[in-house]
C-alpha positions as CSV (number, residue, x, y, z in Angstrom):
1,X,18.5,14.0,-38.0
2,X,15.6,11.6,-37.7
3,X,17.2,9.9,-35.4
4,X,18.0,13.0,-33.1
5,X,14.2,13.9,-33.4
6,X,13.1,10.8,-32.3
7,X,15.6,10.5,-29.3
8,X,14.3,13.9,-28.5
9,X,10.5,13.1,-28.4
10,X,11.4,10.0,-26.3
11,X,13.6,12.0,-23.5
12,X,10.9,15.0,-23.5
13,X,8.1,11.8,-22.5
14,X,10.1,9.9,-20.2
15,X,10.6,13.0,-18.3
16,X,6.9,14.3,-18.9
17,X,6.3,10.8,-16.8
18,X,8.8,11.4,-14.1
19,X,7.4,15.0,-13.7
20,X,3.6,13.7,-13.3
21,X,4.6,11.5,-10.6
22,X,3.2,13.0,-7.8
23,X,3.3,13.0,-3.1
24,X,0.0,13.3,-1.9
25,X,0.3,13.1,2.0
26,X,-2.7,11.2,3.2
27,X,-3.9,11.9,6.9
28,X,-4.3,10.0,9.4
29,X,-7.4,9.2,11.4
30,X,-10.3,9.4,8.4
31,X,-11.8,5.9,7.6
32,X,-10.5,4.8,4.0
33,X,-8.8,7.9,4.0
34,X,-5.8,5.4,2.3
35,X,-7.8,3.5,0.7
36,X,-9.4,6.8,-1.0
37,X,-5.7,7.8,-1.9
38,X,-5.2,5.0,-3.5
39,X,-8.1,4.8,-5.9
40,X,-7.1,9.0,-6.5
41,X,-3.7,7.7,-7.4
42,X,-2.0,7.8,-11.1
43,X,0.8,5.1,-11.5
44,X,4.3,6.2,-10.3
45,X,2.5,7.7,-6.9
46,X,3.7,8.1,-3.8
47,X,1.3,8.2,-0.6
48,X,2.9,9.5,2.8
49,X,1.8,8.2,5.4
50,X,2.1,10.3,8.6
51,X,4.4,9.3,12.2
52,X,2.3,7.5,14.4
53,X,-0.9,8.5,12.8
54,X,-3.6,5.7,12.6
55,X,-5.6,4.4,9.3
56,X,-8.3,2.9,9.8
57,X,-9.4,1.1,6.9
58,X,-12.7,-1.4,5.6
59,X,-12.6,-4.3,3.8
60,X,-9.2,-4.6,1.5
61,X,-7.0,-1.9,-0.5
62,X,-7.2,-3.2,-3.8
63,X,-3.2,-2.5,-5.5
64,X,-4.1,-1.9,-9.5
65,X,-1.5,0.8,-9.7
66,X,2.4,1.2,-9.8
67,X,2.2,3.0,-5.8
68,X,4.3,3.4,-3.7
69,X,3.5,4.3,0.0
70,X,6.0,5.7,2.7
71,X,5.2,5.8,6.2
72,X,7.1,8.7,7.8
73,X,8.0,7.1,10.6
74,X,10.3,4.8,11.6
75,X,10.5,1.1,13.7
76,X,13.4,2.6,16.4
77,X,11.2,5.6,17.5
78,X,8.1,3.6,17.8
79,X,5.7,5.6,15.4
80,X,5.3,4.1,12.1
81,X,1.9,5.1,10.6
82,X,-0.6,2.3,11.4
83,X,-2.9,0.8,9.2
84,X,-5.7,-1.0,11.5
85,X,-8.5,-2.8,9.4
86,X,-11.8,-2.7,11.2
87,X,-15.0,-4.6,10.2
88,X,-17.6,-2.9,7.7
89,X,-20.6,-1.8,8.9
90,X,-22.4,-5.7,8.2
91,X,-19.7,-6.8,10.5
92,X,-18.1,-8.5,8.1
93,X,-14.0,-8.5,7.9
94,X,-11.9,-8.3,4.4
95,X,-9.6,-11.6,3.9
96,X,-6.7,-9.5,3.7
97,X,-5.6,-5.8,4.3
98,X,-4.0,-5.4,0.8
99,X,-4.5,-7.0,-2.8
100,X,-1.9,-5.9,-4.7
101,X,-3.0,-6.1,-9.0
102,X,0.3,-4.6,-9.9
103,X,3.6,-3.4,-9.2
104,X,3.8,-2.3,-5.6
105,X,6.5,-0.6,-2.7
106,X,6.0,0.0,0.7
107,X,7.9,1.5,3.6
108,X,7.7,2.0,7.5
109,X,4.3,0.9,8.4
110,X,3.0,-0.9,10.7
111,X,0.8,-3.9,10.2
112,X,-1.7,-5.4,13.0
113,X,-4.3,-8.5,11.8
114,X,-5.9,-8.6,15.4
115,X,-9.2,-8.0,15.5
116,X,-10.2,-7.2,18.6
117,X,-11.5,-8.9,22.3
118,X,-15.1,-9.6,20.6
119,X,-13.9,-11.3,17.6
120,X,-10.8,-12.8,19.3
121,X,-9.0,-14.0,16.2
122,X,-6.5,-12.7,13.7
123,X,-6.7,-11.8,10.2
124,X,-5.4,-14.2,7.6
125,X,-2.7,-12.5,5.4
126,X,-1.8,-8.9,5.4
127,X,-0.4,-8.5,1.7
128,X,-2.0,-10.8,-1.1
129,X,-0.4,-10.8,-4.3
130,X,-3.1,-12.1,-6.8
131,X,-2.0,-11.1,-10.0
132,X,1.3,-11.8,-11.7
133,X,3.5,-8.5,-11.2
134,X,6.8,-7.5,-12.0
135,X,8.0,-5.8,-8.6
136,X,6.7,-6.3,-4.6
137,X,8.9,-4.3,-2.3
138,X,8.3,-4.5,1.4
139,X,10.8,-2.9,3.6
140,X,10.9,-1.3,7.0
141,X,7.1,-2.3,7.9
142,X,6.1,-4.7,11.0
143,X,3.8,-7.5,11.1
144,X,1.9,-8.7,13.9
145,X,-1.3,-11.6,14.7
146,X,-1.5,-12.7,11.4
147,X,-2.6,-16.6,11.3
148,X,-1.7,-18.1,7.9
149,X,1.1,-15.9,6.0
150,X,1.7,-12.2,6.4
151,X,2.0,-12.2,2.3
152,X,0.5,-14.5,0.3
153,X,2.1,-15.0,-2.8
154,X,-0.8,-16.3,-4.8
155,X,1.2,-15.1,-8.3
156,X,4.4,-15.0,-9.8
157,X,6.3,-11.6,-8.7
158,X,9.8,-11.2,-10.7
């Protein structure tokens, strides 16, 4: 009977956890408007991004959550959801668009590290994995004018 109990407590968490996961559909446009999703965020997650909407973002989207993010779009229409980094109001530029702490999955988004006619150069890495993590899952996106490595794999991903 003890046993039954305690299989019974475990089931009712596990799916406590699966129920608390949650899609929050983050629109497009807002400066940080991801970057604010992601710091609203609980583990487990998942952030829609919107067709062919832009994100315009400052500095780097610090990863310290399980997230995932799905862009609703997709690479054959030509509208993934963008995610343009522009410069904080110093001027200055982040060294990467994403720092990912933790476990971390993204889908169908599209990835530019240009920075514009003035500044004339590209961004150094998109993705920067800087802690140790169990799972990086990158599918579907597209990268383009990054100068060193789109991801940096500064730590051990399983």
């Amino acid at each position: 009977m003890k046993k039954l109990t305690t299989l019974f407590l475990l089931t009712m968490i596990m799916a406590t956890g699966v129920l608390a996961q949650t899609e929050t559909n983050v629109p497009g446009g807002q400066l940080n408007a991801l970057n604010d999703a992601v710091l609203a965020a609980d583990s487990g997650d998942v952030l829609i991004l919107e067709a062919g909407q832009i994100y315009p973002n400052e500095g780097s989207i610090d990863i310290a959550k399980d997230i995932t993010i799905m862009g609703m779009g997709s690479i054959e229409d030509g509208n993934l959801p963008y995610v343009k980094e522009v410069p904080a109001a110093d001027g200055t530029w982040a060294a990467q668009s994403i720092q990912v702490l933790n476990t971390f999955k993204i889908y169908n988004v599209f990835f530019n590290g240009y920075r514009g006619e003035e500044e004339n150069t590209n961004n150094d890495r998109c993705i920067r994995v800087n802690e140790p993590i169990d799972t990086l899952i990158i599918e579907g996106c597209v990268f383009e004018q990054y100068r060193k490595r789109t991801v940096a794999l500064n730590k051990a991903v399983d």
